[in-house]
Biopython code that builds the backbone (N, CA, C, O; Angstrom):
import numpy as np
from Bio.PDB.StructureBuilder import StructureBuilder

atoms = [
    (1, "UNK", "N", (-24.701, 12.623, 18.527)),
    (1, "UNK", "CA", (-23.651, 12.823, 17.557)),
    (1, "UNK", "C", (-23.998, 12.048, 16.297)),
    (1, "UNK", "O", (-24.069, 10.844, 16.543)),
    (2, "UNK", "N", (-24.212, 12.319, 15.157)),
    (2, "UNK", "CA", (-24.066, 12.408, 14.170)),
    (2, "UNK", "C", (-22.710, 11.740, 13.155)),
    (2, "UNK", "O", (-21.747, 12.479, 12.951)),
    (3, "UNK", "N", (-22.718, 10.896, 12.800)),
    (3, "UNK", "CA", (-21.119, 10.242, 12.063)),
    (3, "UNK", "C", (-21.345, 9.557, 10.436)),
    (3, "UNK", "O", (-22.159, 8.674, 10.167)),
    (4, "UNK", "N", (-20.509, 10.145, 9.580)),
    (4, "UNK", "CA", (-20.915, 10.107, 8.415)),
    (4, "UNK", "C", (-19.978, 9.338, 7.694)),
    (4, "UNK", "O", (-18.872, 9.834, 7.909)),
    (5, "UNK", "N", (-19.885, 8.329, 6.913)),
    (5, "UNK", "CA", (-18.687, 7.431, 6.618)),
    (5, "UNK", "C", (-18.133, 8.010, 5.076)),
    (5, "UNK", "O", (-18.984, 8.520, 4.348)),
    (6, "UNK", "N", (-17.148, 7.953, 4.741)),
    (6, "UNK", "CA", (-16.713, 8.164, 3.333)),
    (6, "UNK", "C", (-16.681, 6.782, 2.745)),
    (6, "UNK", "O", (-16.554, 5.719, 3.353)),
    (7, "UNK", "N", (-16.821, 6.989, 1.424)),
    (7, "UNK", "CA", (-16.972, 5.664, 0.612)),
    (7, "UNK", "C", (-16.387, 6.526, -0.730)),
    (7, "UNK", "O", (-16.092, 7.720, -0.676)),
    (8, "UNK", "N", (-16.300, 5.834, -1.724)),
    (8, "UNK", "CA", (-15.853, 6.223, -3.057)),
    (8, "UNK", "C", (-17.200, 5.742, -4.489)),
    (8, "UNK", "O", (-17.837, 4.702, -4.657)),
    (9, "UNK", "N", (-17.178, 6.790, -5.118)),
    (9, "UNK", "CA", (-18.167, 6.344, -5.995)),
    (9, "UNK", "C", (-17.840, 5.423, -6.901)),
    (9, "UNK", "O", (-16.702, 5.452, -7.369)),
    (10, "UNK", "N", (-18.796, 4.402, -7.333)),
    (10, "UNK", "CA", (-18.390, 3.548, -8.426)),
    (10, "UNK", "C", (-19.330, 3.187, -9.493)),
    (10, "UNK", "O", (-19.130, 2.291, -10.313)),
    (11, "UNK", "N", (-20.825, 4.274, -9.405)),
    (11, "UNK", "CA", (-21.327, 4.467, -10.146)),
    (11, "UNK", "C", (-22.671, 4.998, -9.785)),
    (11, "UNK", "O", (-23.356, 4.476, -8.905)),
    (12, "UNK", "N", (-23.196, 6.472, -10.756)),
    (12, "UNK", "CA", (-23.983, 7.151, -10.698)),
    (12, "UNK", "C", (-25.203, 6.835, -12.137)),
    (12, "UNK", "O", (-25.078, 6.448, -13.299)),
    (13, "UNK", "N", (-26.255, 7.218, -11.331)),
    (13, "UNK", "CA", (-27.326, 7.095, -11.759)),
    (13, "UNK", "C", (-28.490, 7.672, -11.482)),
    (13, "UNK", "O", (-29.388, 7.056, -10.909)),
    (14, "UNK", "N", (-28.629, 9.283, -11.972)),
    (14, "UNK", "CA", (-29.542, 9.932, -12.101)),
    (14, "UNK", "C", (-28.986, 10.239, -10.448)),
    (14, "UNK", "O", (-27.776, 10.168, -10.231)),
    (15, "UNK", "N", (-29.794, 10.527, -9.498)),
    (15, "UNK", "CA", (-29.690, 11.044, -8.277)),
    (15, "UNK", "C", (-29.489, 9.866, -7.220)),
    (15, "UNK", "O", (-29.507, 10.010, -5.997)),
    (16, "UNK", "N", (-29.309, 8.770, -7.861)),
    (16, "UNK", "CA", (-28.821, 7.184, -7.056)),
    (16, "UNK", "C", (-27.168, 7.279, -7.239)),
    (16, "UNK", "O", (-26.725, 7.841, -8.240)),
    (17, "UNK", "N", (-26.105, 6.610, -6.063)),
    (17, "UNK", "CA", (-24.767, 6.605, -6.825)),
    (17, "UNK", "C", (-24.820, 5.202, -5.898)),
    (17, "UNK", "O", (-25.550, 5.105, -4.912)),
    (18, "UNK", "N", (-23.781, 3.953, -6.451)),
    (18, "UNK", "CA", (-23.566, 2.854, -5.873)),
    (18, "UNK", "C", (-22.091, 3.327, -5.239)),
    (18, "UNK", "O", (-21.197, 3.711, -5.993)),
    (19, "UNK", "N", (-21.900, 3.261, -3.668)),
    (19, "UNK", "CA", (-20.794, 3.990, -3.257)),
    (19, "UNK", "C", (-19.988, 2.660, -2.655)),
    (19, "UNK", "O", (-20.769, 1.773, -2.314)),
    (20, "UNK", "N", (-18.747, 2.386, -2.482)),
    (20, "UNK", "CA", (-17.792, 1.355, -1.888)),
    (20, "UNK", "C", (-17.568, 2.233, -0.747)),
    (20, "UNK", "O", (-17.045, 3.347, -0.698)),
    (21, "UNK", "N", (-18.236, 1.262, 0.446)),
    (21, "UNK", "CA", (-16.977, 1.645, 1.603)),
    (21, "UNK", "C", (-16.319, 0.444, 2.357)),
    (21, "UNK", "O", (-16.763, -0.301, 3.230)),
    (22, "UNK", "N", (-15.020, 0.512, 1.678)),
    (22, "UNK", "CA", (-14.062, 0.068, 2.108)),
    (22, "UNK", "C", (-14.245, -1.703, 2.170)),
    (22, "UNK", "O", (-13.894, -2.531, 3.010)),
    (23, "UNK", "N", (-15.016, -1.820, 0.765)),
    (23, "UNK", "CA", (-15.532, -3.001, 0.245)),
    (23, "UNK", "C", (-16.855, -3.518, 0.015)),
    (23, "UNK", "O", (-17.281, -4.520, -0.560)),
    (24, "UNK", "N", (-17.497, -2.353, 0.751)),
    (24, "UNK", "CA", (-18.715, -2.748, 1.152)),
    (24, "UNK", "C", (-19.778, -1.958, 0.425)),
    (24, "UNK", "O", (-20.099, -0.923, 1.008)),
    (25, "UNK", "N", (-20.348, -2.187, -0.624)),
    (25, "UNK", "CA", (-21.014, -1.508, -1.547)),
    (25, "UNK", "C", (-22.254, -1.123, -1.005)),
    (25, "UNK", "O", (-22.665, -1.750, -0.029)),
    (26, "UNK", "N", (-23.054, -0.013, -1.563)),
    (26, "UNK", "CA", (-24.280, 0.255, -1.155)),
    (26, "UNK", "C", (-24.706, 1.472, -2.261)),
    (26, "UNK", "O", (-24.107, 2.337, -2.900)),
    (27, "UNK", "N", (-26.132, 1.003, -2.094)),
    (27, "UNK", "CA", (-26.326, 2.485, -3.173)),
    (27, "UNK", "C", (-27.053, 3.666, -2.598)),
    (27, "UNK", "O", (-28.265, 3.450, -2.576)),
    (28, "UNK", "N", (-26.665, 5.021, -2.052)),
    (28, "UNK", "CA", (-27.152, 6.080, -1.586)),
    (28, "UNK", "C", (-27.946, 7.194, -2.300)),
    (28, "UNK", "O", (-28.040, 7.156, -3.527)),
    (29, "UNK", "N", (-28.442, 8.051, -1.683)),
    (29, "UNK", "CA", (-29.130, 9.126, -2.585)),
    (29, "UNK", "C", (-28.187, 10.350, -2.853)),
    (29, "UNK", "O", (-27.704, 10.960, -1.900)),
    (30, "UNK", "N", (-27.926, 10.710, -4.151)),
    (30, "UNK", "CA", (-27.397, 12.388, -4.379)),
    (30, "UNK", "C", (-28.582, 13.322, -3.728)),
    (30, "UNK", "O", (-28.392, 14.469, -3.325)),
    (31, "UNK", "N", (-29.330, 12.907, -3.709)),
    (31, "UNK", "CA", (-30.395, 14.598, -3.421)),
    (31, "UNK", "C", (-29.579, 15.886, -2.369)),
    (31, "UNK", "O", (-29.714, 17.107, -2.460)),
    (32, "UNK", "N", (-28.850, 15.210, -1.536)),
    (32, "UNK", "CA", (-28.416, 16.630, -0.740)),
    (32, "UNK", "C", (-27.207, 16.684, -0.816)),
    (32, "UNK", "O", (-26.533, 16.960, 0.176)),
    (33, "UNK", "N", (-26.741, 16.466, -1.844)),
    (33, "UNK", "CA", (-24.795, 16.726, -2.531)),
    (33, "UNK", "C", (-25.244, 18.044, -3.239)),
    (33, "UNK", "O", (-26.308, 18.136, -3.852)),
    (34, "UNK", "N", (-24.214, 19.198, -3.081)),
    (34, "UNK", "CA", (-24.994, 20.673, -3.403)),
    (34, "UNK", "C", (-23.858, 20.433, -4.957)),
    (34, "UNK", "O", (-23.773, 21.450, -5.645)),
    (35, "UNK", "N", (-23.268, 19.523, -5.332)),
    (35, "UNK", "CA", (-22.431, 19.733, -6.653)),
    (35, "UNK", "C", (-22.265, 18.606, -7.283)),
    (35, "UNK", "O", (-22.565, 17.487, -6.869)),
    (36, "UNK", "N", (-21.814, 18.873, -8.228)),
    (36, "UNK", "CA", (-21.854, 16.980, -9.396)),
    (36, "UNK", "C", (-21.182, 16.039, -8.604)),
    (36, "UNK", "O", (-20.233, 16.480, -7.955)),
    (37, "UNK", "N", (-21.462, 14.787, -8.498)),
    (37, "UNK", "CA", (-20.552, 14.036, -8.444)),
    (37, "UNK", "C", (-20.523, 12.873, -8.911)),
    (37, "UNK", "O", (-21.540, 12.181, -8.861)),
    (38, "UNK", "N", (-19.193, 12.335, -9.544)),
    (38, "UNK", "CA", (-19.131, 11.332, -10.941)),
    (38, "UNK", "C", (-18.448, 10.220, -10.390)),
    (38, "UNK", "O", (-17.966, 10.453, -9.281)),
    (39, "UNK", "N", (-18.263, 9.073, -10.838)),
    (39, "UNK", "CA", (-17.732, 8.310, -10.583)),
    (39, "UNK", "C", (-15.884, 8.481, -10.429)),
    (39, "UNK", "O", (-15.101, 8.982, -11.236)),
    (40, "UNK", "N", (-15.597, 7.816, -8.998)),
    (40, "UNK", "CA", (-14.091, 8.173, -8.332)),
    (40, "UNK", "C", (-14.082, 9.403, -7.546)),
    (40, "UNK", "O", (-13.184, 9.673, -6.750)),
    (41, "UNK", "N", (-15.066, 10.126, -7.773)),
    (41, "UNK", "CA", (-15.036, 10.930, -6.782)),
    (41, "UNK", "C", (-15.461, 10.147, -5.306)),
    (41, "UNK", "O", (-16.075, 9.088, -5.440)),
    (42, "UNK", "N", (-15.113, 10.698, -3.654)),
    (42, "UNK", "CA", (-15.711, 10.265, -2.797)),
    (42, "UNK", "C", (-16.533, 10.925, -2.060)),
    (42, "UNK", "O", (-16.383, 12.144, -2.145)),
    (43, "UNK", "N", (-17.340, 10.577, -1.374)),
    (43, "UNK", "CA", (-18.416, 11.353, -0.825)),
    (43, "UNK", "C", (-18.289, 10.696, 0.882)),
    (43, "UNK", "O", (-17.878, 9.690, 1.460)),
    (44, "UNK", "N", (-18.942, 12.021, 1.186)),
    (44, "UNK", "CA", (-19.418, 11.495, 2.762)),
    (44, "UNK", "C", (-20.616, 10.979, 3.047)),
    (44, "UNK", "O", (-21.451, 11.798, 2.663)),
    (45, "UNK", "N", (-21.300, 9.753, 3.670)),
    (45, "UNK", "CA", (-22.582, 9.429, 3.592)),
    (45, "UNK", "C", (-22.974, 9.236, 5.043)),
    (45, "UNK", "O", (-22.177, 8.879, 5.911)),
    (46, "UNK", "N", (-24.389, 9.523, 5.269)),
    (46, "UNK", "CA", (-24.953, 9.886, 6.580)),
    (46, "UNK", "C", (-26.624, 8.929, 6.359)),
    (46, "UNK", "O", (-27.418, 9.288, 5.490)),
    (47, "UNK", "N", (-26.819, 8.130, 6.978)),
    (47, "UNK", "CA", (-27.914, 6.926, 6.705)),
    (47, "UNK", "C", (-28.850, 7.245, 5.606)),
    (47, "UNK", "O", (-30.033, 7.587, 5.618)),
    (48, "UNK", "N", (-27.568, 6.934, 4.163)),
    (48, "UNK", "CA", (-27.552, 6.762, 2.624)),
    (48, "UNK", "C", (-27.993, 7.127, 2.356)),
    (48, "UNK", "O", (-29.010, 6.798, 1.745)),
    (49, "UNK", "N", (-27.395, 8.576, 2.705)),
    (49, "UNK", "CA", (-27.634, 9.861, 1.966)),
    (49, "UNK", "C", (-25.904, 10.566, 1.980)),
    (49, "UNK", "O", (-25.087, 10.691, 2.892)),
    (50, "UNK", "N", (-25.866, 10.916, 0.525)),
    (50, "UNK", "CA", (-24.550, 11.759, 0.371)),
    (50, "UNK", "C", (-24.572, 12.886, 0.899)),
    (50, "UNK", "O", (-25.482, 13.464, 0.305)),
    (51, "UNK", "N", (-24.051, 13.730, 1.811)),
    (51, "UNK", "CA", (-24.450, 14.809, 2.203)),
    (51, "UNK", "C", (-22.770, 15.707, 1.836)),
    (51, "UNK", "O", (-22.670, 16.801, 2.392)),
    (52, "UNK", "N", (-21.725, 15.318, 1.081)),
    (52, "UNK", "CA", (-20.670, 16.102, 0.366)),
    (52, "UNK", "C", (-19.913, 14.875, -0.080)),
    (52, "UNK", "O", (-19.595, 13.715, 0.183)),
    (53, "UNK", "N", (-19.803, 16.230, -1.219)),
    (53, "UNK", "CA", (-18.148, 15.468, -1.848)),
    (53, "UNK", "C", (-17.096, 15.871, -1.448)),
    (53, "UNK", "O", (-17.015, 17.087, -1.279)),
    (54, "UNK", "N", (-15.836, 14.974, -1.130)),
    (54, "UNK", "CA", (-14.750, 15.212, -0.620)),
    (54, "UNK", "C", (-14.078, 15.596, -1.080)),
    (54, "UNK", "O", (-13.581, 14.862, -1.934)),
    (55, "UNK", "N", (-13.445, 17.098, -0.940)),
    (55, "UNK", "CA", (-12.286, 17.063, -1.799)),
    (55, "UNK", "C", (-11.215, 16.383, -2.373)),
    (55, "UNK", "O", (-10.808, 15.599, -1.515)),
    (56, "UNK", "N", (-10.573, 16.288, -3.359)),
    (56, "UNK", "CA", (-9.480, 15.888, -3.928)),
    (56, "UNK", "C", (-8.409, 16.126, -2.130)),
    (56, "UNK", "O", (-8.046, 15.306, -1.286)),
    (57, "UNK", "N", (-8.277, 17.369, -2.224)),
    (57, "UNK", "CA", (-7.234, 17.541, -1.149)),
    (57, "UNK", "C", (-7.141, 17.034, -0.159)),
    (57, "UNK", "O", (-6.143, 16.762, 0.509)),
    (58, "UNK", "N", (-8.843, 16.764, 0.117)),
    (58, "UNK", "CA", (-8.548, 15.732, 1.640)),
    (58, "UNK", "C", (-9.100, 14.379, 1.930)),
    (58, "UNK", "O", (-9.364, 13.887, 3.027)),
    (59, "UNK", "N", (-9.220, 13.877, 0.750)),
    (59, "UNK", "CA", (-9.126, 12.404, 0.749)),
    (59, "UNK", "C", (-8.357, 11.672, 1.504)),
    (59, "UNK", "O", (-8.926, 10.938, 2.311)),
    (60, "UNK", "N", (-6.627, 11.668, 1.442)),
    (60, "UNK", "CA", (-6.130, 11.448, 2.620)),
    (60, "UNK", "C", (-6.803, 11.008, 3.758)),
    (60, "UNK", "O", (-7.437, 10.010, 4.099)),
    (61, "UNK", "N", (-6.311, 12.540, 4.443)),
    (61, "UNK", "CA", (-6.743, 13.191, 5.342)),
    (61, "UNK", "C", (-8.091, 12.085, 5.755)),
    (61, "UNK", "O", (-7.814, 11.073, 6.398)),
    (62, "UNK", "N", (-8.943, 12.245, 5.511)),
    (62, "UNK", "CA", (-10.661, 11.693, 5.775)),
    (62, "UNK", "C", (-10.284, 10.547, 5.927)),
    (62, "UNK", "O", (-10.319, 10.016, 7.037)),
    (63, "UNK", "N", (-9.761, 9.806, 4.638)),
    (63, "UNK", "CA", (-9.355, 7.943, 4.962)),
    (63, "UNK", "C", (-8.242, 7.722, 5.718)),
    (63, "UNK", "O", (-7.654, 6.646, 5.607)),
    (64, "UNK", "N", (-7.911, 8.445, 6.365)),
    (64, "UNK", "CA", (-6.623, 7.982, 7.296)),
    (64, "UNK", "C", (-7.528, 8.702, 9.038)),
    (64, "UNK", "O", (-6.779, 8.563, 10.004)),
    (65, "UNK", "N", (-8.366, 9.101, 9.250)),
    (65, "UNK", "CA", (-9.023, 9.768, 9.772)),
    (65, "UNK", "C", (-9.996, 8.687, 10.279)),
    (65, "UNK", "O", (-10.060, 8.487, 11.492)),
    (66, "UNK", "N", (-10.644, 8.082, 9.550)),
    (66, "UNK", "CA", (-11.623, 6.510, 9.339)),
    (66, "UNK", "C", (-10.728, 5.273, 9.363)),
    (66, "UNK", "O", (-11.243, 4.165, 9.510)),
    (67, "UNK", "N", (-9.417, 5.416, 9.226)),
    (67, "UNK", "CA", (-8.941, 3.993, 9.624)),
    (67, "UNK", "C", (-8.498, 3.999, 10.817)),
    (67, "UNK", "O", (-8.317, 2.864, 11.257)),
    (68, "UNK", "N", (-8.184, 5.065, 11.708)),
    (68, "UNK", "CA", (-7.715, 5.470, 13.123)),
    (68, "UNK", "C", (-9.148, 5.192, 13.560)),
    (68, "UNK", "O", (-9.099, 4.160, 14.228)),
    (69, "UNK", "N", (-10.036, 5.509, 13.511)),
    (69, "UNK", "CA", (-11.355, 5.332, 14.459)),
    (69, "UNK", "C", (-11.231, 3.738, 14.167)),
    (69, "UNK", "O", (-11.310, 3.169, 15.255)),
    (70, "UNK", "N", (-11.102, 2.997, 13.333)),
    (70, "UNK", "CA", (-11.766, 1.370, 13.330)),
    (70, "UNK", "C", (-10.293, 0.668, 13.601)),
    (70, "UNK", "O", (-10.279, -0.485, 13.170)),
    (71, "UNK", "N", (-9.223, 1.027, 14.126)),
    (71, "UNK", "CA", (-8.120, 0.459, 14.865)),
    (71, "UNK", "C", (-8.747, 0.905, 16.062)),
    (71, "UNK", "O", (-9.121, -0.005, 16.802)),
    (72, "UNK", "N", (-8.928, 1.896, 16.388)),
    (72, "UNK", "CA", (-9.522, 2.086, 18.067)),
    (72, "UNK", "C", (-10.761, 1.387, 18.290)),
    (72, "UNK", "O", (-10.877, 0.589, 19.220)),
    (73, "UNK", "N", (-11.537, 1.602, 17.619)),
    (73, "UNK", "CA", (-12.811, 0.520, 18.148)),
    (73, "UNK", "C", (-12.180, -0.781, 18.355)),
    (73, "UNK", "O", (-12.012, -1.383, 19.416)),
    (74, "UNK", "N", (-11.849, -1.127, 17.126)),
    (74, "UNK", "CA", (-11.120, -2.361, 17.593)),
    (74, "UNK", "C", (-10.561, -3.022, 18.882)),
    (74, "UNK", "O", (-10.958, -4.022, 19.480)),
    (75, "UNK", "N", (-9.474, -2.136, 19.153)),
    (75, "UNK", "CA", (-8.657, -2.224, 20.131)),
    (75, "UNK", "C", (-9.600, -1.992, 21.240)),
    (75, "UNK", "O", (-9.338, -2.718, 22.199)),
    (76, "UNK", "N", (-11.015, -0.906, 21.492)),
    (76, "UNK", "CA", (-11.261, -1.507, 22.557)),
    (76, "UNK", "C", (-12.636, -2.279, 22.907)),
    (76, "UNK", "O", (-13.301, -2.438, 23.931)),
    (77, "UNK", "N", (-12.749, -2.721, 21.423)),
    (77, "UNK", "CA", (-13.606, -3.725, 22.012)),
    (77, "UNK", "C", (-13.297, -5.247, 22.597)),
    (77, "UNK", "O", (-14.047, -6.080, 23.104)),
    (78, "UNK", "N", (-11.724, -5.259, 22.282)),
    (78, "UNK", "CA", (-11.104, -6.209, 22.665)),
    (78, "UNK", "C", (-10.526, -6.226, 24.109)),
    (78, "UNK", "O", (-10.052, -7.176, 24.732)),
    (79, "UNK", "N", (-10.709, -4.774, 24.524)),
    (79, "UNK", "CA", (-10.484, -4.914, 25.776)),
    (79, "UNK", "C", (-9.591, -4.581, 26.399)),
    (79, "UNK", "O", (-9.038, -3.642, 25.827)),
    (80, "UNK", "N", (-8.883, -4.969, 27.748)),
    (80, "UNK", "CA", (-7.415, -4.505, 28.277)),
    (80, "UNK", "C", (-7.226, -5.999, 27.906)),
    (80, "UNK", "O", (-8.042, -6.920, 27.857)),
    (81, "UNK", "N", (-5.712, -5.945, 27.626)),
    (81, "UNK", "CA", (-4.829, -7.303, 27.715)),
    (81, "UNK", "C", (-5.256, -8.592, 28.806)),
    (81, "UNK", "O", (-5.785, -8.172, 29.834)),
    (82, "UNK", "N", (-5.159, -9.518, 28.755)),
    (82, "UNK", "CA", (-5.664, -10.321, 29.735)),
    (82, "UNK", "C", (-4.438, -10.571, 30.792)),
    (82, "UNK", "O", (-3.518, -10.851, 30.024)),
    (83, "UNK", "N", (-4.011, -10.616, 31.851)),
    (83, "UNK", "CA", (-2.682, -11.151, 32.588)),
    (83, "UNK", "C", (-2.152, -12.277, 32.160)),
    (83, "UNK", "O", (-2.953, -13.142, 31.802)),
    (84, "UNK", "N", (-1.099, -12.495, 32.100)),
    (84, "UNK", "CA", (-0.355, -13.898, 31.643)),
    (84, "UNK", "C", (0.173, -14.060, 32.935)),
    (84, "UNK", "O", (0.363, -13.185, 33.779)),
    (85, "UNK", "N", (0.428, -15.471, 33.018)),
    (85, "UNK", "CA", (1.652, -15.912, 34.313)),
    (85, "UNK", "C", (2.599, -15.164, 34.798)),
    (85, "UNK", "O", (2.869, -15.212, 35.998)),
    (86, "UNK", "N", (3.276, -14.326, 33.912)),
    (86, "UNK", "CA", (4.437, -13.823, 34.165)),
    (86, "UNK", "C", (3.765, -12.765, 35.060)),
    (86, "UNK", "O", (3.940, -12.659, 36.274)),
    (87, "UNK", "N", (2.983, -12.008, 34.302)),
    (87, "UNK", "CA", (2.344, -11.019, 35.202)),
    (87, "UNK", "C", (1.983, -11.029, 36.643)),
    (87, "UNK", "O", (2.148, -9.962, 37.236)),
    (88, "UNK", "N", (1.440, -12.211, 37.430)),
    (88, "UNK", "CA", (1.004, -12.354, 38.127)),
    (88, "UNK", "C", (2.082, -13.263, 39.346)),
    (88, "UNK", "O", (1.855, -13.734, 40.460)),
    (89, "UNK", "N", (3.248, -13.205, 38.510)),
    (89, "UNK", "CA", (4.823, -13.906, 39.686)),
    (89, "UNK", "C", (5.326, -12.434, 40.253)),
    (89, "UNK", "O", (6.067, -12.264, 41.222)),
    (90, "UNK", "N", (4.782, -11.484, 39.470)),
    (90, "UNK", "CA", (5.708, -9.992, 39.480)),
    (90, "UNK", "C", (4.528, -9.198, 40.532)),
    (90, "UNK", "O", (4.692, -7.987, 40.684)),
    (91, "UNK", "N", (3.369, -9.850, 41.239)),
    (91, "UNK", "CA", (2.384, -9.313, 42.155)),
    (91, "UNK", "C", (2.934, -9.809, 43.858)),
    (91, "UNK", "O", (2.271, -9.480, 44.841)),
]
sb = StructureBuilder()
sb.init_structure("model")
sb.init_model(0)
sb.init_chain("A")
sb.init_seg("    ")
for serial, (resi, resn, name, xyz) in enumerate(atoms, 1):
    if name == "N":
        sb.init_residue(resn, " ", resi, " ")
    sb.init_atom(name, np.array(xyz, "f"), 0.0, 1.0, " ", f" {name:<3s}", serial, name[0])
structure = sb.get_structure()
């Protein structure tokens, strides 16, 4: 599987764009974005390479899409809950 992160542009340069994701700057290649893309637009990136721009319409959508996956990783890399005392008077 294949997983491609969105970031937002914050500046282009010739077929280089410096993209933010989600603080975390990096600069990727335009070569396989099939249409312009300018700064504020966001893109999807796949090991820094832009491979689309995101629509206006589903920006949302995509960043609410990417913050549900990194609450779940989260959550389970932390694991199941550990038992507390109480838990273990109620066995």
């Amino acid at each position: 599987m294949c997983l491609g992160a969105p970031g937002q542009v914050v500046d282009v340069a010739g077929t280089r764009a410096r993209v933010d994701f989600f603080g975390v700057q990096r600069e990727v290649s335009l070569d396989l974005v099939d249409e312009p893309v300018s700064v504020g637009d966001y893109v999807l990136v796949h090991v820094g390479f832009a491979i689309r721009r995101i629509p206006s319409d589903e920006i949302d959508q995509t960043l609410d899409f990417f913050a549900k996956l990194s609450r779940d990783a989260d959550q389970h890399e932390a694991g199941p809950p550990h038992p507390t005392p109480a838990d273990a008077s109620r066995t």
